[in-house]
C-alpha positions in Angstrom: 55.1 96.4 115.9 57.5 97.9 118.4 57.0 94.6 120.5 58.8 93.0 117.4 61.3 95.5 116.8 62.2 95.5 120.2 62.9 91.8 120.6 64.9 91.7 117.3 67.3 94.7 118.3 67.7 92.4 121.7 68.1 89.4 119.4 70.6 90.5 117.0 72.3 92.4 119.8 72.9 89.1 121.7 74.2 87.3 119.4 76.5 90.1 118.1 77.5 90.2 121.3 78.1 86.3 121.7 79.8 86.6 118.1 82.3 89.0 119.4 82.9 86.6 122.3 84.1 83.8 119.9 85.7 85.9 117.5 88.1 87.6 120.1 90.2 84.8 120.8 91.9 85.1 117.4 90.9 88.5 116.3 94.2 89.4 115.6 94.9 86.5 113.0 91.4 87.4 111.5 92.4 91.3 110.9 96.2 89.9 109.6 93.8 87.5 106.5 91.7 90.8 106.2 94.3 93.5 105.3 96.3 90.6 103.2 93.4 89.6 101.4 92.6 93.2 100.6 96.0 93.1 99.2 96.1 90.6 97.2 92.6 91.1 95.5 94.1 92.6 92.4 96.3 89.8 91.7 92.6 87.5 92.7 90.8 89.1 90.1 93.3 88.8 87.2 94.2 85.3 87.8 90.0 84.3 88.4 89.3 84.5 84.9 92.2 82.6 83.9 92.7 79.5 86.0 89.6 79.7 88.4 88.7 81.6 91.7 89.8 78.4 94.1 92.7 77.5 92.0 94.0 81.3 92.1 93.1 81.7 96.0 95.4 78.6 96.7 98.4 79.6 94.3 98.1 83.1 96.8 97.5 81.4 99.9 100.5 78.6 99.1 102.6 82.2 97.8 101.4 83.9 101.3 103.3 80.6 103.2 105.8 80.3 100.9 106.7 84.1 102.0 105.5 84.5 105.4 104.2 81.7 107.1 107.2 79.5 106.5 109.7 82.0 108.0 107.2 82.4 111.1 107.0 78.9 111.6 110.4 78.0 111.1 111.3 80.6 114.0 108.5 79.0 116.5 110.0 75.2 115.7 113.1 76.3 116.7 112.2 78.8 119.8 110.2 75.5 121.2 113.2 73.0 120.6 115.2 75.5 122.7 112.7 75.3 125.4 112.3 71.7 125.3 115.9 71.4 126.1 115.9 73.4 129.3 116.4 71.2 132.4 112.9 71.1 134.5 114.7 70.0 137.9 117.9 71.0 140.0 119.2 67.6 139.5 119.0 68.2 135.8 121.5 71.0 136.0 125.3 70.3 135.2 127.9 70.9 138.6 125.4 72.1 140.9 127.4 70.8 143.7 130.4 72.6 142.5 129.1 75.5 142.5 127.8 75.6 145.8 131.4 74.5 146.8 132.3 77.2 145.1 130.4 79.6 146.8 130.8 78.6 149.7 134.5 79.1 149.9 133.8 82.4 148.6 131.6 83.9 151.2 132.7 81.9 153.8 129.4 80.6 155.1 127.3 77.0 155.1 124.5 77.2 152.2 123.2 73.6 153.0 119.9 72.7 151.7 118.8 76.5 151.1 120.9 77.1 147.9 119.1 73.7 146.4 115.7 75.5 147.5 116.8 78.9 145.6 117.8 76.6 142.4 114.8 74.6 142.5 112.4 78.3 142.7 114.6 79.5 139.9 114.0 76.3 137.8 110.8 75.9 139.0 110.0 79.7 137.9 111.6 79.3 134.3 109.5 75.9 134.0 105.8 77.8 134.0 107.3 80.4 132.1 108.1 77.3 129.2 104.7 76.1 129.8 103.2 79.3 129.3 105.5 79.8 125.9 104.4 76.2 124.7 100.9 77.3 125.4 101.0 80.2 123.6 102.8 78.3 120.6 99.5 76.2 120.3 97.6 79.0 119.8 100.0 80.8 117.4 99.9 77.3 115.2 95.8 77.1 116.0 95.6 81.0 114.9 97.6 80.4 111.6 95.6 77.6 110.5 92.5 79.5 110.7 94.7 82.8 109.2 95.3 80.5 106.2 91.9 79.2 106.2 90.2 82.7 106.3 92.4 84.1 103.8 91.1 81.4 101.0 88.0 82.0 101.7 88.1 86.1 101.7 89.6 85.6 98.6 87.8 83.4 97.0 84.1 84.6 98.1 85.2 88.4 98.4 82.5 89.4 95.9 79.7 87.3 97.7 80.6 88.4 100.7 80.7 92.6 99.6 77.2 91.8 98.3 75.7 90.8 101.4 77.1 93.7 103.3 75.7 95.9 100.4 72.4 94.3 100.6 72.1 94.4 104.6 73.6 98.0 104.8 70.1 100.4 105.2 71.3 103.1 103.1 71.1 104.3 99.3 73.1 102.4 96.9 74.4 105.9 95.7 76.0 106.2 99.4 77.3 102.8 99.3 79.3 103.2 96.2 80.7 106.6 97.0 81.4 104.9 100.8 83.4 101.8 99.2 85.1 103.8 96.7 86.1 106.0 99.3 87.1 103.2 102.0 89.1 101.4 99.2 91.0 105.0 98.2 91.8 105.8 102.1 93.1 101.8 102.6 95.4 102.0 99.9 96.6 105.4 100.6 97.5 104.1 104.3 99.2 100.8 102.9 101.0 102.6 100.6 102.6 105.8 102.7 102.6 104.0 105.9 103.2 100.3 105.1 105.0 100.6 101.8 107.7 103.5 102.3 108.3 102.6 105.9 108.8 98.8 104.7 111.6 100.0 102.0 113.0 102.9 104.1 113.9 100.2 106.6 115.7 98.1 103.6 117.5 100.3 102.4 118.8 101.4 106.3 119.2 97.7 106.4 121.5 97.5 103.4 124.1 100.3 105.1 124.3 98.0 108.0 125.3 95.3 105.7 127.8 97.2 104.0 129.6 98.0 106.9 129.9 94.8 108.4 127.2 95.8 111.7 126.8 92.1 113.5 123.1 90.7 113.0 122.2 93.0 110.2 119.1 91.1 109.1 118.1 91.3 112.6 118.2 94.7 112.9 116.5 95.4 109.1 113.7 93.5 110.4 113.2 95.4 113.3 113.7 98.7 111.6 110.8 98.2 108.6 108.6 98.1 112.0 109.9 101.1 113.7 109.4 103.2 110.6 106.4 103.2 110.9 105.8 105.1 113.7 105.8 108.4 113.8 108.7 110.6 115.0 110.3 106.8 116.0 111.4 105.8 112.8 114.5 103.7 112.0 116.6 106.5 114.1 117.2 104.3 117.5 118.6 101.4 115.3 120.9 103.8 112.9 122.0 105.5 115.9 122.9 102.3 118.0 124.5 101.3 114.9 127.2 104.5 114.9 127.4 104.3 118.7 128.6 101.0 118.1 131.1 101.7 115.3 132.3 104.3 117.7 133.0 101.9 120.3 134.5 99.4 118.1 136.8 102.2 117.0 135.7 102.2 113.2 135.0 105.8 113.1 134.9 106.4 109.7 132.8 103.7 109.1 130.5 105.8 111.3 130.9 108.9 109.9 129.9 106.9 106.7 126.9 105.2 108.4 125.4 109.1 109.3 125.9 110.2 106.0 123.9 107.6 104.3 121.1 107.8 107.1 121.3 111.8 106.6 120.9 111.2 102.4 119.8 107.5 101.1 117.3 106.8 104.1 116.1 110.5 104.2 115.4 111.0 100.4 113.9 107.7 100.4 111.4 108.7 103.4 110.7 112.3 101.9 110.5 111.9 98.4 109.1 108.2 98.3 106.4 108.8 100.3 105.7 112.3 98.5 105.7 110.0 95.2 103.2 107.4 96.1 100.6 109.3 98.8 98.0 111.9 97.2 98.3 114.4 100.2 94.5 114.9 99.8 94.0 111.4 100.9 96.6 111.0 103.3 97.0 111.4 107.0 98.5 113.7 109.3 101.5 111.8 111.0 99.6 113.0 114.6 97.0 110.5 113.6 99.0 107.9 112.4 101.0 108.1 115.6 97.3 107.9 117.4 96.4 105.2 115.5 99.6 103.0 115.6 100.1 103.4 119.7 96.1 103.2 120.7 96.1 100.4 118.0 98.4 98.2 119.4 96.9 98.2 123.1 93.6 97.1 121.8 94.8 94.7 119.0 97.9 93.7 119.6 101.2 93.9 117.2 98.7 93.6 114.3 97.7 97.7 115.6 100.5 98.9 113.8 99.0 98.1 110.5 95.3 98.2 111.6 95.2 101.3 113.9 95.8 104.3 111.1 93.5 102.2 108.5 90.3 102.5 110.9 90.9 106.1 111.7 91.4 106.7 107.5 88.0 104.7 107.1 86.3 106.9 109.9 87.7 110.2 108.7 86.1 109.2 104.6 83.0 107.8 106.1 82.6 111.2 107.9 83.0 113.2 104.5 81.2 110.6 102.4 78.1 111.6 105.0 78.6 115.0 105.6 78.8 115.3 101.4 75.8 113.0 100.7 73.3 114.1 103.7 74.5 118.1 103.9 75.7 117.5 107.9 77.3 120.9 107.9 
């Protein structure tokens, strides 16, 4: 008997291994179809009964591209054109001779062959760096087709696949309920105060920039819907760029109008939003979150900002949900 158990433990711990082996390539594309299609599950299990499970996956798969994907994609078409377009060789490049002429009358001295050899390392150096991009790009394009793939598939057999785990998981179905009820409350707690708030905190920062005319805007919205949600970070380094640049340009009461609406519109919608949606029993302190978002993204990747405080809000309810059920205190 412990002859069996013993080779299955190896067994199963092989190939767990070997299935983390082929799963690591795109692991962050298969945590991005995870989170989304815990997301979109409500909207899956209203329009099921209605028009189908596959028909309703693909409406919020095709509403996922339609939103996301495209945009992404779009971005990557053009990035690669750009690099496509990017001489490969010396003699590719316009006026080379004049401006070693050029140079040379400068300085005063005989560059010869040598400035060709510096142009073509330079060339040579930006040339693997392109290859390297367009290899990367096939794996973006590889890792979204699976991304979309996944996501159909999570939602559609979501139920099937939570009644496997249920039926392989070696612990009382009492424990199990609490622990998914749990699991599901912390989730939507983190989407909601550190996802949500810091996604509209960054639009409405966005929409001062607009108003007072700050060059790339859009841009810079983007960037700070990320930033809010770290911890102590926030959308301050973009807001305060934004004045500094004012400054510079000599608008300075558009500045003085660009503090006040950071120091009232963005902070009331930070402070009271996230009051408003987070039950403070089930949120986290913003030391973990800052933990979770910074150790996140070294092991995962950009998808760590999303994923890091999530697994340390699963850990910290499947520690109570134990220490409740088994008396571990």
């Amino acid at each position: 008997m412990k002859a069996r158990t013993g080779f299955a433990a190896i067994l199963v711990g092989t190939l767990a291994v070997l299935s983390v082996l082929v799963v690591e390539p795109f692991l962050e594309y298969l945590l991005v179809a995870m989170l989304l299609a815990f997301v979109l599950r409500p909207a899956q299990r209203r329009l099921a009964p209605e028009i189908g499970e596959r028909v309703s996956a693909v409406a919020l798969v095709s509403l996922t591209v339609l939103l996301v994907v495209g945009p992404m994609g779009l971005f990557v078409e053009v990035a690669l054109d750009r690099v496509s377009d990017f001489p490969t060789s010396v003699d590719e490049l316009p006026a080379v001779g004049s401006v070693q002429q050029f140079v040379e009358r400068t300085l005063g001295v005989q560059l010869g062959s040598r400035f060709e050899q510096l142009l073509e390392a330079g060339v040579s150096t930006v040339t693997e760096q392109s290859s390297a991009f367009a290899s990367a790009s096939v794996h973006f394009s590889l890792g979204i087709l699976l991304f979309l793939f996944l996501l159909y598939y999570l939602l559609k057999d979501a139920d099937r696949l939570v009644a496997w785990a249920r039926g392989v998981t070696p612990l009382p179905q009492a424990v199990q309920d609490e622990l998914y009820a749990e699991a599901e409350e912390a989730t939507w707690a983190v989407l909601k105060g550190h996802v949500f708030v810091a996604s509209l905190q960054g639009l409405v920062s966005g929409l001062g920039l607009f108003a007072l005319g700050v060059p790339n805007a859009g841009l810079w919205t983007v960037v700070m819907m990320f930033l809010a949600m770290i911890p102590i970070v926030g959308v301050a380094p973009v807001m305060g760029g934004a004045t500094i640049y004012l400054v510079v340009e000599g608008r300075l009461v558009a500045a003085v109008l660009l503090v006040v609406y950071g120091m009232t519109a963005v902070a009331v919608t930070d402070d009271y939003l996230r009051a408003l949606v987070i039950d403070k029993e089930s949120s986290l302190h913003s030391g973990v979150v800052l933990l979770g978002v910074f150790g996140a993204i070294y092991f995962f990747g950009a998808i760590g900002i999303f994923v890091g405080p999530i697994i340390l809000a699963l850990f910290k309810a499947t520690v109570e949900v134990f220490s409740a059920y088994y008396d571990l205190a």
